[in-house]
Structure formats: C-alpha cells, structure tokens
C-alpha positions as CSV (number, residue, x, y, z in Angstrom):
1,X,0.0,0.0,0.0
2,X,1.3,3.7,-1.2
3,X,1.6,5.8,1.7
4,X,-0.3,8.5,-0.4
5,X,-3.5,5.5,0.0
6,X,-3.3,5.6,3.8
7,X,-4.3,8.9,4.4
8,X,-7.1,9.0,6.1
9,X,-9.5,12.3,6.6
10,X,-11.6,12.6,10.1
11,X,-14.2,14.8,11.2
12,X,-15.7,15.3,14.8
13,X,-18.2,18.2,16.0
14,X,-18.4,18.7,19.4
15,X,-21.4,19.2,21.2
16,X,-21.1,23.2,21.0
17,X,-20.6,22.9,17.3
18,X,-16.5,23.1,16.9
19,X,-15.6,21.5,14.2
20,X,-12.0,19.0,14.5
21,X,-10.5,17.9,10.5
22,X,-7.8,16.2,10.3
23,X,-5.8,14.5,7.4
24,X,-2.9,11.8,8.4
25,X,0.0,11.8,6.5
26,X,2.0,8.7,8.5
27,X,4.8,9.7,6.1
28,X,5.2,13.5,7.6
29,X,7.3,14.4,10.6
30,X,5.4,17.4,10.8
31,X,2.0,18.7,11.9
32,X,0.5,22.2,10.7
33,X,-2.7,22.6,12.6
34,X,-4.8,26.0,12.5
35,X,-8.0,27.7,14.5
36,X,-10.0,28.8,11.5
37,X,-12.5,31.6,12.9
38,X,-15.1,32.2,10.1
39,X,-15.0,35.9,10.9
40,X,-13.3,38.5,8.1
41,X,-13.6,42.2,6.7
42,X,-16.8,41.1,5.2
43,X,-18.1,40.9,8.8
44,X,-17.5,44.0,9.6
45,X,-19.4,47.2,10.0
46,X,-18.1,50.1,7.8
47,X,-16.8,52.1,10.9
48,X,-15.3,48.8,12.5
49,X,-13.7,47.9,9.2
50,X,-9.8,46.8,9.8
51,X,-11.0,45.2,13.1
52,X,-10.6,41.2,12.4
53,X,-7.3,42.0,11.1
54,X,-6.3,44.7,14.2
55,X,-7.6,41.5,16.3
56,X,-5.8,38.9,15.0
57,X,-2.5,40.9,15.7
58,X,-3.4,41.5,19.1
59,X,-3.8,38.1,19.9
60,X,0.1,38.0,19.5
61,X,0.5,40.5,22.5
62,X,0.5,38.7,25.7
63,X,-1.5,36.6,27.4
64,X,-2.1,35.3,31.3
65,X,1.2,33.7,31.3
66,X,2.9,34.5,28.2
67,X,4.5,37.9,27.3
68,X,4.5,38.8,23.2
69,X,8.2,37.2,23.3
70,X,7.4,34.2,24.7
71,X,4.5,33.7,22.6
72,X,6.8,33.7,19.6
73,X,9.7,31.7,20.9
74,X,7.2,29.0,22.7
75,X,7.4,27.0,19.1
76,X,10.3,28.7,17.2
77,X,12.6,27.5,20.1
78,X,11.1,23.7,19.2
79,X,12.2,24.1,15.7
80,X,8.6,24.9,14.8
81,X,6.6,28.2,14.2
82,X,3.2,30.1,14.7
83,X,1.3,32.5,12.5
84,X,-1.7,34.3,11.3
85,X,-3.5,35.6,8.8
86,X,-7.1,37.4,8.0
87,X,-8.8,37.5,5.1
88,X,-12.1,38.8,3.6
89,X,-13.8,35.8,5.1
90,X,-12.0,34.1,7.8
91,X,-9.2,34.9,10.6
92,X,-6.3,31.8,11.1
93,X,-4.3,30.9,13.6
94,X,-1.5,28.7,12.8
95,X,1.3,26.6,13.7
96,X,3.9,24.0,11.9
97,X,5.8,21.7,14.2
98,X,6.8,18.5,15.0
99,X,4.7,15.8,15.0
100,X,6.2,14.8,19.3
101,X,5.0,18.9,19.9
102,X,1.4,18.7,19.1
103,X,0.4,19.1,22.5
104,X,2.7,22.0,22.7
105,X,0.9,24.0,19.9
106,X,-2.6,23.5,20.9
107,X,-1.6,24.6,24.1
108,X,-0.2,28.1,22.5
109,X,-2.8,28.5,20.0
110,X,-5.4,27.9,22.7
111,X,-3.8,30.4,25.2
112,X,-3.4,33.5,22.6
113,X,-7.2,32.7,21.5
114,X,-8.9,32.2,25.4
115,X,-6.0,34.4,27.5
116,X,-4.9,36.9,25.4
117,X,-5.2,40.0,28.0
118,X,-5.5,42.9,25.3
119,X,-4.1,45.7,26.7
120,X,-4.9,49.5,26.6
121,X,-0.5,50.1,26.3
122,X,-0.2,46.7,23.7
123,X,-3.4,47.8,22.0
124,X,-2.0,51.6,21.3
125,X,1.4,50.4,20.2
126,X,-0.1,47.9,17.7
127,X,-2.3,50.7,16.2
128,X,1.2,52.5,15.4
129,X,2.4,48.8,13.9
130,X,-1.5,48.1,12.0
131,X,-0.7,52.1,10.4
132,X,2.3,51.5,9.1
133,X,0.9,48.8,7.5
134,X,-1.7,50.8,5.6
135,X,0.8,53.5,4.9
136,X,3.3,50.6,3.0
137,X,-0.1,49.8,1.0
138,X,-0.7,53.1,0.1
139,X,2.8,53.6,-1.4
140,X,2.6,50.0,-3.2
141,X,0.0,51.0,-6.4
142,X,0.3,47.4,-7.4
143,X,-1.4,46.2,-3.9
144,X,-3.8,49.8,-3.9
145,X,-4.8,49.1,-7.3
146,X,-6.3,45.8,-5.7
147,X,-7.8,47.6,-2.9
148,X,-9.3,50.0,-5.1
149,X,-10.8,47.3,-7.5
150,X,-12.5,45.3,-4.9
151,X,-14.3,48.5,-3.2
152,X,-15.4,49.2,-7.1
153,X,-15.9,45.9,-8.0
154,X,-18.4,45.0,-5.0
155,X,-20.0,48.8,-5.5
156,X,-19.7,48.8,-1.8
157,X,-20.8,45.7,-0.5
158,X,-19.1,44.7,2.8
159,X,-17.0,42.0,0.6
160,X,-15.3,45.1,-1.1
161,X,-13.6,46.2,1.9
162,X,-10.5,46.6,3.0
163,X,-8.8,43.9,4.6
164,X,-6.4,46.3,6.7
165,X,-8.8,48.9,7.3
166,X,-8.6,52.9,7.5
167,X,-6.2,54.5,9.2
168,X,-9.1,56.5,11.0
169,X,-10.9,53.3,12.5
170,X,-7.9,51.3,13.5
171,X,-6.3,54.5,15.3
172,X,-10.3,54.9,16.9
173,X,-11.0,51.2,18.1
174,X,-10.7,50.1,21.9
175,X,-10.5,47.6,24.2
176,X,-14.3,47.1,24.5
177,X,-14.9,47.1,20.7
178,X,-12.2,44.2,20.3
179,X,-13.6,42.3,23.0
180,X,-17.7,42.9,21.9
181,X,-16.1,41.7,18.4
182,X,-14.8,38.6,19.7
183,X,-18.1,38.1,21.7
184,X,-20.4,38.0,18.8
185,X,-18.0,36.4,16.2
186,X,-15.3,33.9,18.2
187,X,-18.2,31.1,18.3
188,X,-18.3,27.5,18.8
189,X,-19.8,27.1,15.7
190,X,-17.9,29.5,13.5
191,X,-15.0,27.6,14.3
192,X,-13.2,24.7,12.6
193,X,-9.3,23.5,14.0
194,X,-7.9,21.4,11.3
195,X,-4.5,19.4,11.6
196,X,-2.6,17.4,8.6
197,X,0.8,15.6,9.1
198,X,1.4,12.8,11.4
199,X,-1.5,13.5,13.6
200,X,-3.9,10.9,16.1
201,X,-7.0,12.8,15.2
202,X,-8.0,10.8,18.8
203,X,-5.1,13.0,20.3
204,X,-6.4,16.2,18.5
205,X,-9.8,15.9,19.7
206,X,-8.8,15.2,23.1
207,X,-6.3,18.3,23.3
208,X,-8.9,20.0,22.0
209,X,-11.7,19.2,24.3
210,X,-9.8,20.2,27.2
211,X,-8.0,23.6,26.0
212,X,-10.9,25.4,24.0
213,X,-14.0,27.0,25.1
214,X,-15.7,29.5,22.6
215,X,-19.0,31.0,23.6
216,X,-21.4,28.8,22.2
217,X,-23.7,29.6,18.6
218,X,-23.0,31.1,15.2
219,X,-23.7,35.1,15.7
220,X,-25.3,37.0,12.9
221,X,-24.0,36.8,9.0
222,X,-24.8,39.6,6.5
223,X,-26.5,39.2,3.4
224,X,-25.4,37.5,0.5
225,X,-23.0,39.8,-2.1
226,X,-24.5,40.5,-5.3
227,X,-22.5,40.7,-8.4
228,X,-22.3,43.5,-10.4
229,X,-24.5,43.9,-13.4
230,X,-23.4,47.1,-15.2
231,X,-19.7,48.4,-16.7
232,X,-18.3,50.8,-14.4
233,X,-15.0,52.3,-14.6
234,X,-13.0,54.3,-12.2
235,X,-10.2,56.2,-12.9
236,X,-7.8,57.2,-10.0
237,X,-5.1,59.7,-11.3
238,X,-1.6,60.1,-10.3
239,X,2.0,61.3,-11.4
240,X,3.0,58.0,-11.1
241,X,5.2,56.1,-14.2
242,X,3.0,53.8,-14.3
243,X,-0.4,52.5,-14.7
244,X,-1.7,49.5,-13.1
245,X,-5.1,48.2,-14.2
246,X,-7.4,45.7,-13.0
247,X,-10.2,44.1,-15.0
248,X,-12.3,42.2,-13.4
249,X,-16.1,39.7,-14.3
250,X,-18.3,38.0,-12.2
251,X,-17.0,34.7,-10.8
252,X,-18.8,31.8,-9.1
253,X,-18.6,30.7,-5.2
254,X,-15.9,28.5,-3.5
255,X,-18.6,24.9,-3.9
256,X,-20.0,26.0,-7.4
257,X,-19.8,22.4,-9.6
258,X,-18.0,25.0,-12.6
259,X,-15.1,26.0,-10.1
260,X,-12.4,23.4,-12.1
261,X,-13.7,25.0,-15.6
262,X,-13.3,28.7,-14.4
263,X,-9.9,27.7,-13.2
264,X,-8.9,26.7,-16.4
265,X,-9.9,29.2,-18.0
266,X,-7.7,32.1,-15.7
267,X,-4.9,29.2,-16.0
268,X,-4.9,29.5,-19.6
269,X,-5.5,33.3,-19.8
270,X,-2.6,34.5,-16.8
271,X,-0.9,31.9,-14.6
272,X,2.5,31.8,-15.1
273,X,5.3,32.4,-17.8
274,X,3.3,30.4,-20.8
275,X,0.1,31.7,-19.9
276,X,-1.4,33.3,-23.1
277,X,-1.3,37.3,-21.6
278,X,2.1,37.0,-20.8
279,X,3.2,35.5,-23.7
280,X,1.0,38.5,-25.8
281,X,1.5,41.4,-23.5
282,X,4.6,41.5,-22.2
283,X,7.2,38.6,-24.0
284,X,5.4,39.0,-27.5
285,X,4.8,43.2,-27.5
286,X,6.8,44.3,-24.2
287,X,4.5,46.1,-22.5
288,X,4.5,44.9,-19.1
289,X,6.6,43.6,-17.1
290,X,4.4,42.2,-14.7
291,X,0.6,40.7,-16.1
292,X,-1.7,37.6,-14.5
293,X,-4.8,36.8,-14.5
294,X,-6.8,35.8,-10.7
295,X,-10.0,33.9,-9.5
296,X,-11.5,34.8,-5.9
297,X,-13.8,32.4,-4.3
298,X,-15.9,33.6,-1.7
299,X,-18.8,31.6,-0.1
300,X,-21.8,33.2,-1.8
301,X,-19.9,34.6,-4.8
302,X,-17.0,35.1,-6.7
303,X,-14.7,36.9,-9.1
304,X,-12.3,36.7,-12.1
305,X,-9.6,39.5,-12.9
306,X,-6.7,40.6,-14.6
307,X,-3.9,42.9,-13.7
308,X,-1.0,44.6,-15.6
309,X,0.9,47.3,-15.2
310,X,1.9,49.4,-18.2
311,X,3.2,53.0,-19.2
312,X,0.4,55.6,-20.6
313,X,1.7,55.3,-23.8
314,X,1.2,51.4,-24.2
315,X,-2.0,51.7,-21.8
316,X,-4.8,51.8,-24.4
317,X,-3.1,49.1,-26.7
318,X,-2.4,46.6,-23.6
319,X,-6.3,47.0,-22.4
320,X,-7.1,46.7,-26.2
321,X,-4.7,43.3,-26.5
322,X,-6.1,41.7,-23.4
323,X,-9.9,42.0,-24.6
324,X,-9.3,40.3,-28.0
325,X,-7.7,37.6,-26.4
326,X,-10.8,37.4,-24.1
327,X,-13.4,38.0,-27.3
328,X,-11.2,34.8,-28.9
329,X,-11.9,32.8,-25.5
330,X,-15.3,33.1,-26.2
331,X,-15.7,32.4,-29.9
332,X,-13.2,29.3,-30.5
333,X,-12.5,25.9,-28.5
334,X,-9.3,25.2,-26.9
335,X,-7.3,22.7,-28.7
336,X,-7.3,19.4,-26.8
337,X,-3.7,19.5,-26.5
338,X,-3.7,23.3,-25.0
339,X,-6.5,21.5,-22.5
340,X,-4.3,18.8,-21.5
341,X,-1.3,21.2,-20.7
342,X,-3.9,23.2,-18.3
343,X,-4.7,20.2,-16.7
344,X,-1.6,19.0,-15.9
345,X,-0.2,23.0,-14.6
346,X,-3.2,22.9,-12.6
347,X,-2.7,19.2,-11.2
348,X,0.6,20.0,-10.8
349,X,0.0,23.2,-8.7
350,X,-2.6,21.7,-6.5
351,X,-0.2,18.4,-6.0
352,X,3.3,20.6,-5.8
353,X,0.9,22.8,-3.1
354,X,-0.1,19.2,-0.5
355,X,3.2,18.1,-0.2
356,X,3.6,20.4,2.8
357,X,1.4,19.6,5.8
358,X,0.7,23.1,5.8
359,X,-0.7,23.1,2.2
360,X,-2.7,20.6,3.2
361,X,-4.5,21.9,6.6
362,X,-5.3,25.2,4.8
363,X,-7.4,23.3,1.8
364,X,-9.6,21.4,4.4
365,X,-9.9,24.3,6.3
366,X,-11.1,26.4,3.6
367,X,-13.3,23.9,2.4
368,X,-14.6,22.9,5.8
369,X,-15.6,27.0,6.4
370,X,-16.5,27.2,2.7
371,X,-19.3,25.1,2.1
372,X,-17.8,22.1,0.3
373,X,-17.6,18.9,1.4
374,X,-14.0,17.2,2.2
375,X,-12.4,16.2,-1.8
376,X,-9.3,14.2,-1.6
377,X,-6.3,14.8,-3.6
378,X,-7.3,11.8,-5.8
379,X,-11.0,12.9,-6.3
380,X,-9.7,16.4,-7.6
381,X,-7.1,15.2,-9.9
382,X,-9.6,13.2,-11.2
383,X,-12.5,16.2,-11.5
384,X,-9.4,18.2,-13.1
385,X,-9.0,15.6,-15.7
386,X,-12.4,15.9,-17.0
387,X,-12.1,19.3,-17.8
388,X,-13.8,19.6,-21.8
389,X,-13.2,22.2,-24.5
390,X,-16.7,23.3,-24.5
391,X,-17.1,23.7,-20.6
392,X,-14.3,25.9,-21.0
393,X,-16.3,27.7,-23.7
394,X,-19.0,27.9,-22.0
395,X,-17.4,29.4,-19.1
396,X,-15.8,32.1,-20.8
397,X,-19.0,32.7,-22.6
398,X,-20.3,33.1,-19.4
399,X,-17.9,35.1,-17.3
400,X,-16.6,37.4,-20.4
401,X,-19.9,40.1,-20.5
402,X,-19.4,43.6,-20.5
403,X,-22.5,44.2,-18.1
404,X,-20.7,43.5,-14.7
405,X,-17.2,44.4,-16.2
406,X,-15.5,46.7,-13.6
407,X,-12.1,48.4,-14.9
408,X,-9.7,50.2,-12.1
409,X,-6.8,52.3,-13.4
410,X,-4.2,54.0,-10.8
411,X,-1.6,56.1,-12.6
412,X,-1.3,59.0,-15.0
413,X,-3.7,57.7,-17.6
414,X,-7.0,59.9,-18.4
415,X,-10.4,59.2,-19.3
416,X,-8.6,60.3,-22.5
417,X,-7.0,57.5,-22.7
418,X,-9.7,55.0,-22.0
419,X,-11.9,57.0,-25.2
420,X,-10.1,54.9,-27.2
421,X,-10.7,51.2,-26.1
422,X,-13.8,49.2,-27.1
423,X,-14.5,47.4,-24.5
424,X,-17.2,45.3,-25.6
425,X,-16.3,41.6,-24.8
C-alpha cells in the first residue's frame, strides 16, 4: 500500500458545534494545525472595518502567562513556528511543528485565542504597527490598485472592503470594541481547527476538548453579495510612471460544480510564464513587465480579474490586446492538446501545493468554512481531468460580458485614454 492511500481524513463536531479535520500523512514528521475563525472584513461594519485583522494581531500580545516574546519563541525555540492571517472571510491561527510537539501548539494556540489579556498600552502600540501597514499599501500601487478594484468591483458591498482597514478606524477602536467583536464572532460554531501531518485525530480531539472553550452559537452573518450587473469604470489619477489596471467579471462561489472550468480558464489566460497574456503582453509586444490573470472564491460569490501594469503610452493598446484575447476565448474551443497542458499545470499546482502539511490543513480548512464537502487529492485530480473544451467555452462565454465588467486604473492615464478602447467583450 502507497503511503499517499493511507491517508485517512476525520471529522468530529463537538457538542457546542466546533468542528475538528484532520488529514494523516503517517509519512510526515510534521504537523501544521490551524483555529479557523469564520470571521473577516466582510463581517464588519463600515466604521469597524480593519477590526478582524487589528484583532488577529493583538492576539500575538500577551497573554495570562505568556509575554509577546514568549508567545513567539514558545514554538520557534522547538524548531517549529506560529502565525496568522485574516482574510475577507476568515481569521487563522497557525502553527507548523513536530509531530512529538502537538500538544505544545494547541496549548499556544489555545492560550493567545482564550488568554490573550489585550491591553490598553499593547493595544495603542499595535495601532502604530497596524498604520504603518496601511501607509506601505498606500505607497505599493500594485497592492492599492487591488484595494481600489474590490471596493469598485463590490459597488460597496461589505465583501469590497479593506482587509487592513482605515487608518481613521484602527487608530479609533478600543478595548471594548475588540472584545464585543470577539463576543459575537469567536463562536463554537464559527470555528473549525484542522490538523494534517502525522496526527492521532484521537489526540487532537482530546487536546482540544480540554483547552478550548468558545461561547457557544454562530452570531449574525450579512447578506449575501450580489454581483455586479453594469460596466463601471474608475479612474484614480496620479503622477505616477505607471499604470496599473485591474479588469475584473463575475466569478462563481468556493462549492460552485463549474469552479475546475473557471480555473482553467484564468490558468490559460494568466498563470504563469506560458500563460497566453504573458506571452501577448509582455514577451510578445513588451508592454508589461508584470501581467496575470486571478480567480477569488468567496462563499456566496465570486470573481475573475486581470492585472497589468503598463506606461500611458502602451495603456490603451495593452487593455485593447487583453480583450481580444478574451473575445477569442469566447468564440473558438481550446485545442485538446492546449486543454491537456492546463490540466496537468493545474494538477501539478494543487499536487506541488499538498506536499507540505501546511498546504494541506489550509485546503480542508477552507473547504470545511466554505461550504464544500471534504475532496481528496485523488477525487480532484480526477475532477481536473475531465475538464472539456466546450465547458471551458461555455465558461468564458459566461464570465466574459461587458455588463458587470469593472475596470480600475491608478496612474497617470485619463479618461482620455480610455476614449479609445472598445471594450465590448
């Protein structure tokens, strides 16, 4: 028996609704286990927007019995390590370690996420860390270009908003909005800890049981995002060299059946060095240096964009270049030999990515918070490989409409410059 064939998924709900994945890998000498809080920006009223992320730092600060330092040298002196990271739609706690220092980690993760004392002194010095932070966006156009684009792209629904936040709200919020925050949205049931590596999911559950204790429920979700159904186009000027655009079309959610097609068709269009806009824009007509194409999958929705940075003078012809490759996505099949090559970058990404046990306890996570049911490695290589021609098509065919095209340009281009572009699709 391969060892990829022994391992073995488990899933346990508590009584308070916590959800415990796990994925054994009896081959790995390491575990990466994380505390997925469904909880992100989207959650977030517009004048506590920044707070999830602002929250997630804070949870690095100190707790009871451990000072900030300790926190971070608790696994890094073990050989292993602990993060975070927040998102639009959930909040992780992480760490990678040794498979003999499980016990060790959950006792961490559980102590930052149940003891974490919050501060008035740790909570004003973060505010100066969580600013700085928004000021290195602001000064990056290619990341502000993306903030930019989702705000537009949503037309102000909460799933537009910033992950970071404004500097006004982050600089205004206090200890008894972080800790109402936590209240209502660190819930049993908005919670899933999920493990891969060489793991007893027994063990886990046990460790578990014992060390965490979230209020119990769900909280309140808002509504639903609705895609756009209109072109809009928003122009943010700048002396800047250059511009950096984002186009961006309706996607589907995280569990939609069409997800594999939809990624076929961005791999095709901009992932990587072969990808067709790379290849066109930049190696073929050198007018960007840097050009890909991205898919976002949210729980209720989703989204498909480009991005490319270009001077003003190539601006016009590098919009122009990337719609007629889109118009030619709708009207004519891919070859079955241009198929097969997507297939096998996109196999090889997604097999490349579960090597790590880290790779792996992310994807079940995701999936777990997402709405999909657990899909092995096997069962997705196998969903990849029946990818057809015409569902990529279709997909395009589908995605590739002018009504809900949003367009975001930061840099010195004009509406002038935009005059001459047809950007019917």
């Amino acid at each position: 028996m391969s060892a990829k064939s022994m391992i073995k998924y488990s899933k346990t709900v508590l009584k308070d609704g916590l959800r415990i994945i796990s994925e054994k890998v009896p081959s790995a000498r390491s575990i990466s286990i994380g505390v997925w809080v469904d909880v992100g920006s989207r959650d977030e009223q517009a004048h506590e927007n920044g707070i999830s992320h602002f929250i997630e730092h804070m949870l690095f600060k100190g707790t009871k019995k451990r000072s900030a330092k300790k926190i971070a040298s608790s696994l890094e002196s073990l050989g292993g390590n602990i993060n975070a990271f927040t998102s639009r739609e959930q909040t992780c706690y992480m760490a990678v370690i040794l498979d003999e220092h499980l016990e060790q980690a959950v006792d961490v993760l559980s102590d930052i996420l149940m003891n974490s004392t919050l501060t008035q002194e740790n909570i004003e010095r973060e505010k100066s860390v969580v600013v700085e932070e928004i000021h290195e966006i602001r000064e990056n156009p290619s990341d502000l270009v993306h903030e930019h684009f989702s705000e537009n792209f949503w037309r102000g629904q909460p799933l537009g908003r910033s992950i970071i936040g404004t500097e006004e709200n982050v600089l205004a919020f206090s200890r008894k909005d972080i800790v109402g925050y936590m209240k209502k949205n660190y819930r049993s049931e908005r919670v899933v800890i999920a493990a891969a590596g060489n793991v007893s999911h027994r063990k886990l559950v046990s460790l578990v049981r014992k060390k965490f204790n979230f209020p119990k429920g769900s909280g309140n979700r808002g509504e639903d995002a609705a895609s756009p159904s209109d072109f809009s186009k928003y122009i943010y000027t700048n002396n800047s060299a250059q511009n950096h655009i984002c186009l961006g079309f309706p996607g589907i959610r995280f569990s939609h059946a069409d997800r594999y097609n939809l990624l076929g068709l961005y791999t095709y269009l901009g992932s990587g060095m072969s990808s067709v806009l790379f290849q066109k824009i930049r190696e073929e007509k050198g007018m960007a240096y840097s050009i890909y194409a991205f898919a976002d999958f949210f729980r209720d929705n989703g989204l498909m964009g480009i991005y490319f940075g270009t001077d003003r003078q190539h601006l016009a012809e590098a919009i122009s270049t990337t719609l007629k490759e889109l118009r030619k996505m709708k009207k004519y099949r891919l070859s079955n030999r241009k198929l097969d090559n997507i297939k096998a970058q996109i196999k090889g990404h997604l097999t490349l990515a579960l090597e790590s046990t880290n790779g792996r306890m992310a994807r079940m996570g995701r999936q777990e918070l997402l709405g999909s049911e657990y899909i092995s490695l096997d069962k997705a290589l196998k969903d990849i490989d029946r990818i057809k021609p015409d569902q990529i098509l279709e997909m395009a065919r589908k995605t590739f409409v002018l009504e809900g095209m949003t367009v975001t340009s930061l840099g010195p281009g004009t509406d002038e410059d935009f005059n001459e572009v047809d950007f019917s699709v």
